[in-house]
PyMOL commands that place a pseudoatom at each C-alpha (Angstrom):
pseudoatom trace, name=CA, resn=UNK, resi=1, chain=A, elem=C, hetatm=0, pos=[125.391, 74.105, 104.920]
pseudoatom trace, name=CA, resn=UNK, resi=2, chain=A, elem=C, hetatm=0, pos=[122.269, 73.408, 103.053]
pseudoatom trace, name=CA, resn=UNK, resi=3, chain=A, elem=C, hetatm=0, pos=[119.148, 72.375, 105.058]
pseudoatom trace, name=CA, resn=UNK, resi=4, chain=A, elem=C, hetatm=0, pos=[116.435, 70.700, 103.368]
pseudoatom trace, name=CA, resn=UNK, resi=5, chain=A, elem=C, hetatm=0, pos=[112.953, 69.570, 105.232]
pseudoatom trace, name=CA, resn=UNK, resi=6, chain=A, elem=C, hetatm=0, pos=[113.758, 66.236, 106.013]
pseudoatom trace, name=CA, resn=UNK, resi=7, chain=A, elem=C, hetatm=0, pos=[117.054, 67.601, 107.699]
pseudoatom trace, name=CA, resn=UNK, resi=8, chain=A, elem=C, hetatm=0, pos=[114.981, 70.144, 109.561]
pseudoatom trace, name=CA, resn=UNK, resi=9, chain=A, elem=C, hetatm=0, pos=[112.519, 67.305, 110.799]
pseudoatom trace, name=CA, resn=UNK, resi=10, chain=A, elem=C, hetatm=0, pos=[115.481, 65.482, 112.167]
pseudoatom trace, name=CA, resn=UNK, resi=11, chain=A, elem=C, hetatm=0, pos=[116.609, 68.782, 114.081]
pseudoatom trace, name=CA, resn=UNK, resi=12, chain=A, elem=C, hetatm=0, pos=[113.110, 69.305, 115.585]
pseudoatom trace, name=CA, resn=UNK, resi=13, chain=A, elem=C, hetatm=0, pos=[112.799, 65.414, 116.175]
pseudoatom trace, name=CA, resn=UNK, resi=14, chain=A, elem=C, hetatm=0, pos=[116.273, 65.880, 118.337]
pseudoatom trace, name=CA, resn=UNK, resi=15, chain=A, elem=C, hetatm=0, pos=[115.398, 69.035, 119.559]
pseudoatom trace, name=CA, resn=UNK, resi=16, chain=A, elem=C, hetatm=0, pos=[111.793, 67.163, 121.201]
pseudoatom trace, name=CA, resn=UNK, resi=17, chain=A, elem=C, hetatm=0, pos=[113.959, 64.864, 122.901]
pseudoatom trace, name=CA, resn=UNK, resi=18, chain=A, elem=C, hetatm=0, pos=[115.735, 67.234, 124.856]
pseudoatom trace, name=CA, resn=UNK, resi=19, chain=A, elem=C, hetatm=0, pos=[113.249, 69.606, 125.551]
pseudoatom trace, name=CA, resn=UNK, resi=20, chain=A, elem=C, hetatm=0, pos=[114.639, 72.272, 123.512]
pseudoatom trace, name=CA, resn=UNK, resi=21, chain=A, elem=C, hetatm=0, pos=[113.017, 74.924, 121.364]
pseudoatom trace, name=CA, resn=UNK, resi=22, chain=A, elem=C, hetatm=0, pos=[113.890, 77.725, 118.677]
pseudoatom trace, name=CA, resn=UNK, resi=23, chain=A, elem=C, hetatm=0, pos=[114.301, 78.489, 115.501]
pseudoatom trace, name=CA, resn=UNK, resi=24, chain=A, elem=C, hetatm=0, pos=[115.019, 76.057, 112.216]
pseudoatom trace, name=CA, resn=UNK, resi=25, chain=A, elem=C, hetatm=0, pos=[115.295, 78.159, 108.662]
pseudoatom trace, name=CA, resn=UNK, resi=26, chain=A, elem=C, hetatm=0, pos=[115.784, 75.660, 105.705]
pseudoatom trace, name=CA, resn=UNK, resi=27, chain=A, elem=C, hetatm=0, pos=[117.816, 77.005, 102.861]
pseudoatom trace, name=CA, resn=UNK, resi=28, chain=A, elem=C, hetatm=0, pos=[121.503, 77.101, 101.894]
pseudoatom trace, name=CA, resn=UNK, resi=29, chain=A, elem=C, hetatm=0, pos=[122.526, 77.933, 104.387]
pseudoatom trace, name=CA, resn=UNK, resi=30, chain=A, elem=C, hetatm=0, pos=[120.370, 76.714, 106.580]
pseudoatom trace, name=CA, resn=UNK, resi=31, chain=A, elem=C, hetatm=0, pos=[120.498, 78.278, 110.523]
pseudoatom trace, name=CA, resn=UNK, resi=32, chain=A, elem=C, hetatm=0, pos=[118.910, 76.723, 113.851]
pseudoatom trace, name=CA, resn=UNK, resi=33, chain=A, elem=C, hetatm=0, pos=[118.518, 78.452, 117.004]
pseudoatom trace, name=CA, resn=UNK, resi=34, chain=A, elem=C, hetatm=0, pos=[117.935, 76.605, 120.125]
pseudoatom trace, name=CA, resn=UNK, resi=35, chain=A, elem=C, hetatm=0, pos=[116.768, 77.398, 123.670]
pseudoatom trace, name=CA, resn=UNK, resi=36, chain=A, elem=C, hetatm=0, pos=[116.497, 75.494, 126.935]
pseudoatom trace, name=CA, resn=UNK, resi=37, chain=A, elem=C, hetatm=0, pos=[118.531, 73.983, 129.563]
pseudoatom trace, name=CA, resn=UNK, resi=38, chain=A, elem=C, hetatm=0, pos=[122.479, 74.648, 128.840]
pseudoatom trace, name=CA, resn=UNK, resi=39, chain=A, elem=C, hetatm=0, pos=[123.364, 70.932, 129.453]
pseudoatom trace, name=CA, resn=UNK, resi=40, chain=A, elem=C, hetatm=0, pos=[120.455, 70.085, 127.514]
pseudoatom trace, name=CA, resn=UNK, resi=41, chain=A, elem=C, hetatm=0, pos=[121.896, 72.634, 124.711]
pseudoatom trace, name=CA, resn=UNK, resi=42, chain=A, elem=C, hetatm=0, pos=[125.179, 71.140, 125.257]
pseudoatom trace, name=CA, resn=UNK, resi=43, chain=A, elem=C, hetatm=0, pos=[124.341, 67.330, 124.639]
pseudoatom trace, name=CA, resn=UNK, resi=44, chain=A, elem=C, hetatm=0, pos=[122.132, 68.341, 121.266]
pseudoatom trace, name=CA, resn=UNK, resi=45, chain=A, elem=C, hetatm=0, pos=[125.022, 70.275, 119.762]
pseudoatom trace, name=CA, resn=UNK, resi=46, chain=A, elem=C, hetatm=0, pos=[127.471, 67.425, 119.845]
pseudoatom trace, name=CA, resn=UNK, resi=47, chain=A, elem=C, hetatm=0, pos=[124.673, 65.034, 118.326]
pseudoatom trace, name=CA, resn=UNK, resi=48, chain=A, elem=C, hetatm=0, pos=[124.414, 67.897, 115.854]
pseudoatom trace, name=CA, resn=UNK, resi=49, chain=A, elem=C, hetatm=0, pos=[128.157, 67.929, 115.161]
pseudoatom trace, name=CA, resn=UNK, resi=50, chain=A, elem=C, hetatm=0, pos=[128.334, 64.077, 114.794]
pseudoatom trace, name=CA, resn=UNK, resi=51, chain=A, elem=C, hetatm=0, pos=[125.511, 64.423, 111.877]
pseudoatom trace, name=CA, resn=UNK, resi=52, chain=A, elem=C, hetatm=0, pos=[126.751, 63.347, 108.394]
pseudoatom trace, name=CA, resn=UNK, resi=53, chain=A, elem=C, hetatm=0, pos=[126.185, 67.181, 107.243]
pseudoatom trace, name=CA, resn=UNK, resi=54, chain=A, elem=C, hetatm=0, pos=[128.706, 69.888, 108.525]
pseudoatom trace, name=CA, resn=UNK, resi=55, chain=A, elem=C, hetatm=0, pos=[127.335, 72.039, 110.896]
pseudoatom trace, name=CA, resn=UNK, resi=56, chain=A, elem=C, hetatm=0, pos=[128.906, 74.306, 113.064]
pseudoatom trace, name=CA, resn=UNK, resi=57, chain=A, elem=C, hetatm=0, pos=[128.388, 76.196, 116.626]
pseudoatom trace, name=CA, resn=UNK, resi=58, chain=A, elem=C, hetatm=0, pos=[128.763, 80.265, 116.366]
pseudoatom trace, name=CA, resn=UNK, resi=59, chain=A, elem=C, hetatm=0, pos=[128.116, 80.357, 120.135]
pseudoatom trace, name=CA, resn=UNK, resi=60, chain=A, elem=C, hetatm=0, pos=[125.602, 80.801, 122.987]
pseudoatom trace, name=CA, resn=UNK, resi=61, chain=A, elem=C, hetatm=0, pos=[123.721, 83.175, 125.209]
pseudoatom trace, name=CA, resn=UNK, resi=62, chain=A, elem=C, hetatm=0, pos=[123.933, 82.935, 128.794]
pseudoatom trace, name=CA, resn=UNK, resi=63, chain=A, elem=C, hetatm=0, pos=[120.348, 81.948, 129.906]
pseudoatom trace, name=CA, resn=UNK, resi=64, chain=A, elem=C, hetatm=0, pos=[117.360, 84.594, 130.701]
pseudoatom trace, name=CA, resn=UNK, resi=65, chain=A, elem=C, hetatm=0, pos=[114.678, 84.305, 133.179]
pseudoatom trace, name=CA, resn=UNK, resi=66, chain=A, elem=C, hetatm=0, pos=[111.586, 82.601, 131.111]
pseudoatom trace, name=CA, resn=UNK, resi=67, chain=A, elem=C, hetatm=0, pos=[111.714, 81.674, 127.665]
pseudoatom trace, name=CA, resn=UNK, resi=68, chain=A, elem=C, hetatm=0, pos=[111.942, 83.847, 124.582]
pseudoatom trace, name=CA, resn=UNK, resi=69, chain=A, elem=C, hetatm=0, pos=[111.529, 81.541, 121.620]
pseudoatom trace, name=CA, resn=UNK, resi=70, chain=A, elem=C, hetatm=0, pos=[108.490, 79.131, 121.022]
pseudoatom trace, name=CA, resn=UNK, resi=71, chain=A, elem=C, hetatm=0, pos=[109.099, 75.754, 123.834]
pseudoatom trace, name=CA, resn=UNK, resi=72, chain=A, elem=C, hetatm=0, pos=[108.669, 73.468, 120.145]
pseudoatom trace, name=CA, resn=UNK, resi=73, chain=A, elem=C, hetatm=0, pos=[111.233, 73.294, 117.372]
pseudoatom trace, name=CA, resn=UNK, resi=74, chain=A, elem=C, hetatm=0, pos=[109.918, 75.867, 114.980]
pseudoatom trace, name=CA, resn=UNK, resi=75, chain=A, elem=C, hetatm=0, pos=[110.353, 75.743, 111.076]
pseudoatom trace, name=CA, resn=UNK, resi=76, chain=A, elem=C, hetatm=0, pos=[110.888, 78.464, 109.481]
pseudoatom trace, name=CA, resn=UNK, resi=77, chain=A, elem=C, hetatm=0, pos=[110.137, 78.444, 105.907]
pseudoatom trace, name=CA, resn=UNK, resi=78, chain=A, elem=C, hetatm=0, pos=[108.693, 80.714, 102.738]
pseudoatom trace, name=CA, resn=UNK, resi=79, chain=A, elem=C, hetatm=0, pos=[110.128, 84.296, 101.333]
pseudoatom trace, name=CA, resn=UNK, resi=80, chain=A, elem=C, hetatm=0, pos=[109.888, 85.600, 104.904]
pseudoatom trace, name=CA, resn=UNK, resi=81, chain=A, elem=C, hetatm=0, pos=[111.797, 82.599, 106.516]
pseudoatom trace, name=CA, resn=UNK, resi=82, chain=A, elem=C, hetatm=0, pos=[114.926, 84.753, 106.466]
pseudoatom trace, name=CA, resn=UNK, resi=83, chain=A, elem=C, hetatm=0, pos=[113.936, 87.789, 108.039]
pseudoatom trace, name=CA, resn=UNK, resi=84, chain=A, elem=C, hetatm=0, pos=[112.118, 86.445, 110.867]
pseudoatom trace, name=CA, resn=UNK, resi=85, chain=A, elem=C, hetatm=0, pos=[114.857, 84.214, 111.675]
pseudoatom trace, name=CA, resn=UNK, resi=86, chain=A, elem=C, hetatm=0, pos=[117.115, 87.201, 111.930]
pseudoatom trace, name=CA, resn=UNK, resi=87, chain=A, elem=C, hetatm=0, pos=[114.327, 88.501, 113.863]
pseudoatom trace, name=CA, resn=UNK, resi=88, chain=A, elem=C, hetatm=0, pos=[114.287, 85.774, 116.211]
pseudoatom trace, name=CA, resn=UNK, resi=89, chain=A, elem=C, hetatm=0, pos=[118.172, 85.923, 116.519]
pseudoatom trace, name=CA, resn=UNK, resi=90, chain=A, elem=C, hetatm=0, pos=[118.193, 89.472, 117.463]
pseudoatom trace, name=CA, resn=UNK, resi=91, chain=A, elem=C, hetatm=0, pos=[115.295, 89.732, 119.831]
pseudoatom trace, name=CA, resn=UNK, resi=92, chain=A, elem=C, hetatm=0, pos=[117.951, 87.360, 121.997]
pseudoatom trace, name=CA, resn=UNK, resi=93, chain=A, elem=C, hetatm=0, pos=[120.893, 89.768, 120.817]
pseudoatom trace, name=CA, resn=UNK, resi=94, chain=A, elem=C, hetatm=0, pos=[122.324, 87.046, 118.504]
pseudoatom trace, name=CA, resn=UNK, resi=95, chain=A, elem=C, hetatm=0, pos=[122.018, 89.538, 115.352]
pseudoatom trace, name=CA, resn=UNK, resi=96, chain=A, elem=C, hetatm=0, pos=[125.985, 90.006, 115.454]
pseudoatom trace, name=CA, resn=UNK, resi=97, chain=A, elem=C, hetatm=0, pos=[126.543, 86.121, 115.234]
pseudoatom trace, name=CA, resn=UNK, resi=98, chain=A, elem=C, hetatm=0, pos=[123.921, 85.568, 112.365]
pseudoatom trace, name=CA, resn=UNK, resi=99, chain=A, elem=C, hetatm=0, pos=[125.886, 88.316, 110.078]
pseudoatom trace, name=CA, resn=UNK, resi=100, chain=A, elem=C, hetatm=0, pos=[129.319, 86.393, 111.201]
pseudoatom trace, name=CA, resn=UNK, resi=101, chain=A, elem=C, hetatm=0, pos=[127.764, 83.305, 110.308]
pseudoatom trace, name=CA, resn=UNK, resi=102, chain=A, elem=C, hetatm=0, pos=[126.123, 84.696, 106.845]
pseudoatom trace, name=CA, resn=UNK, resi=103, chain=A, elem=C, hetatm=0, pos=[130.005, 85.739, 105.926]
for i in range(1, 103): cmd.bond("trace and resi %d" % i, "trace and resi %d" % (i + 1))
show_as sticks, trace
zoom trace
């Protein structure tokens, strides 16, 4: 679904709260990425799912030792926004959702 910057500030708003960090890209579609505590991961994905706007889960990674995306919320935005989330996704080996997702 689309993802404009006031829905992106809600995401890293939520995100805060639970101690989560990522990715957010804006855009139609739009595409967040989240990292932290599987409960934690858990319990933010059902808020997300309850949201007005349609959003859907593609999956998760099992967790790593240490953290591999920024411990904030990130936006993502601009004529790069796209790449570097793909970036992002496949530096965690989440390339192979993101195309599934982009079909």
């Amino acid at each position: 679904p689309d993802m404009d910057a006031n829905d992106a500030n809600d995401v890293k708003t939520m995100a805060g709260k639970y101690n989560l960090g990522g990715y957010v890209k804006c855009g139609a579609p739009g595409f967040l990425v989240i990292e932290g505590l599987e409960f934690n991961c858990d319990i933010f994905m059902d808020n997300m799912e309850r949201q007005k706007k349609k959003y859907s889960k593609r999956g998760k990674v099992s967790e790593r030792s240490g953290r591999a995306f920024p411990m904030e919320m990130t936006l993502l935005e601009g004529g790069d926004a796209a790449e570097n989330f793909s970036k992002a996704c496949a530096s965690v080996g989440l390339a192979d959702k993101l195309q599934a997702a982009m079909r």
